[in-house]
Structure formats: structure tokens, C-alpha cells
C-alpha positions in Angstrom: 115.3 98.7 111.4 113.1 98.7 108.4 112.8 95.4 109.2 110.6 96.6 112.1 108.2 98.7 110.6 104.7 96.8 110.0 103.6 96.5 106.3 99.6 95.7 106.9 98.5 93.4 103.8 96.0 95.2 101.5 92.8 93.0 100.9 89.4 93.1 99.4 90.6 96.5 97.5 90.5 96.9 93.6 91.4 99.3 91.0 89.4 98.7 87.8 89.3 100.1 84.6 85.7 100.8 83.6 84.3 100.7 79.9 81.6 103.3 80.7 80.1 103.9 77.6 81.3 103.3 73.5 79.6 104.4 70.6 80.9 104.0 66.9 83.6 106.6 66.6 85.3 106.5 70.4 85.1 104.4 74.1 84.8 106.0 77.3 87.0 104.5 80.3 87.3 105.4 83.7 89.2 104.2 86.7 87.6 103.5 89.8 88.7 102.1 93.4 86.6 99.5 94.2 86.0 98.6 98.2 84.7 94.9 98.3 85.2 95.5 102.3 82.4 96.6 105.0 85.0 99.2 106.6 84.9 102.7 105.8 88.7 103.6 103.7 89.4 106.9 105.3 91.8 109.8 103.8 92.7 107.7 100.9 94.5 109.2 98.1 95.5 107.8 94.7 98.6 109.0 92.4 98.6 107.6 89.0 101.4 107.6 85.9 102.3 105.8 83.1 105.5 105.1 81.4 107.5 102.6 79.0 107.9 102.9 75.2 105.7 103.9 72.2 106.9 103.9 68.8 110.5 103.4 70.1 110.3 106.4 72.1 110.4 106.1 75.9 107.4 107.7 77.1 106.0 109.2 80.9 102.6 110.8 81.6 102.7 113.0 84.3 102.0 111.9 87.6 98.5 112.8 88.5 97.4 113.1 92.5 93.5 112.5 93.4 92.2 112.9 97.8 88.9 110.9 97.8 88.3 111.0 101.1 86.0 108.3 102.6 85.5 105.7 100.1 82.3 103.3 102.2 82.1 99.9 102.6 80.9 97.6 99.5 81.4 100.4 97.0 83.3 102.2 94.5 84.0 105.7 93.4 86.0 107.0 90.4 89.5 108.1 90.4 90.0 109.7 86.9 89.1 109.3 83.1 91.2 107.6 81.3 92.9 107.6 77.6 93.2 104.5 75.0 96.1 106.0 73.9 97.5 105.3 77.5 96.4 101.2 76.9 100.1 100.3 75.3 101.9 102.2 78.2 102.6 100.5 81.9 99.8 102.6 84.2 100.3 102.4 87.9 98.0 103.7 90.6 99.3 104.1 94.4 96.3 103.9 96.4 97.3 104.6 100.3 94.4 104.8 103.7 93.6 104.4 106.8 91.8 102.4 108.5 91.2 103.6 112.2 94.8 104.5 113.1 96.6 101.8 110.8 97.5 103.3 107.1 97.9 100.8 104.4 99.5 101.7 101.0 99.7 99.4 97.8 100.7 99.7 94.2 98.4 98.9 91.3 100.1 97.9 88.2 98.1 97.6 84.8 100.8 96.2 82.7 101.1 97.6 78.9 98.4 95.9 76.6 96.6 94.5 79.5 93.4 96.6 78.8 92.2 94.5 76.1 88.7 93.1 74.6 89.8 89.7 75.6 90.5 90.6 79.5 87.1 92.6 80.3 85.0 90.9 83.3 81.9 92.3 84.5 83.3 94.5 87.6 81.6 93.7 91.0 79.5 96.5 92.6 79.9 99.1 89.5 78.4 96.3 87.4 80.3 97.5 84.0 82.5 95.4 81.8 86.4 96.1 82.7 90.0 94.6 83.8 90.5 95.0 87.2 93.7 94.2 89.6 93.2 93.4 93.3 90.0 92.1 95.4 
């Protein structure tokens, strides 16, 4: 039976996590979906959380629930700020919409120490450096 049940493949979708600004005492980071499609998301809504260990000690964030609504085609709109102190955990973002009557879900996984100097690419459409998953 669950065999049966359509799983539509997510494409041309991206969560990215956006360097916004930095000056010499702190950075500024925010995650954002990004839509690389023409086709209007509808009723899409994120949950984020983070988890794994930090100084030995097993650590969970709480889970954190965001409706965006319509997200258009070719652009990208921000999900929530985001901590540095966060960087060393596992963060993952369940992003789920519809498009006409078909609902797509996928997970996001930003694996611990994957937010790093050395991974930042310019991000397409917010035009920021960043590390994003997807697309």
C-alpha cells in the first residue's frame, strides 16, 4: 500500500544559508527558500531543528514552524535568522507545497560544519555569498 502512494520528485528548489551582512565583531545569516522554477509554490511551510553533539553533550534546538504562503517563480524569500552557534549542529529544514493539487514535501539537511568559509558560493537570485542544498 505505501507502495502506492506517489512521491512527486522535488526540483529546481533550494534552501540556502545567506551571509547577509558581517562586520568586525559578529555575521548575520539567514535562511532563505530559493524557487529557481517559473511556477508559483503555494501554501508552503517550512519546519526547521537542529540536533547532534556539542562539547560531548547531545544537543536539540527546538523545532521551529514558518507558513510562507506563495513563494513566485524565480525568486526567494527568507525563512528565519539564523545562529553560528547552530554551525557545528546537524540543521534540517522540511519544506512541503503544492503545486496546483499535487503537494510535494522534501527534507533539507545542512550537515554539522558544512556552513564554512570554504563552502560559500554566490547564491542564484538573492545574489549573496552562502552554502546552499538543492536546485
Amino acid at each position: 500500500m505505501k507502495k502506492d502512494i506517489l512521491q512527486p520528485l522535488v526540483e529546481g528548489i533550494s534552501i540556502a544559508v545567506v551571509l547577509e551582512s558581517e562586520d568586525p565583531i559578529s555575521r548575520h545569516w539567514n535562511v532563505y527558500l530559493v524557487n529557481h522554477r517559473a511556477d508559483v509554490l503555494e501554501n508552503v511551510l517550512v519546519s526547521s531543528k537542529g540536533y547532534g553533539l556539542k562539547d560531548g553533550q547531545e544537543v536539540k534546538t527546538s523545532t521551529l514552524r514558518h507558513s510562507l504562503g506563495e513563494v513566485a517563480g524565480s525568486s526567494f524569500v527568507a525563512i528565519e535568522a539564523i545562529d553560528e552557534q547552530v554551525f557545528g549542529l546537524t540543521n534540517e529544514y522540511w519544506l512541503s507545497f503544492y503545486l496546483g493539487r499535487q503537494i510535494y514535501d522534501k527534507k533539507f539537511i545542512f550537515l554539522p560544519e558544512s556552513i564554512i568559509d570554504s563552502n560559500l558560493i554566490r547564491i542564484p537570485l538573492v545574489n549573496k555569498p552562502g552554502v546552499m542544498i538543492g536546485e
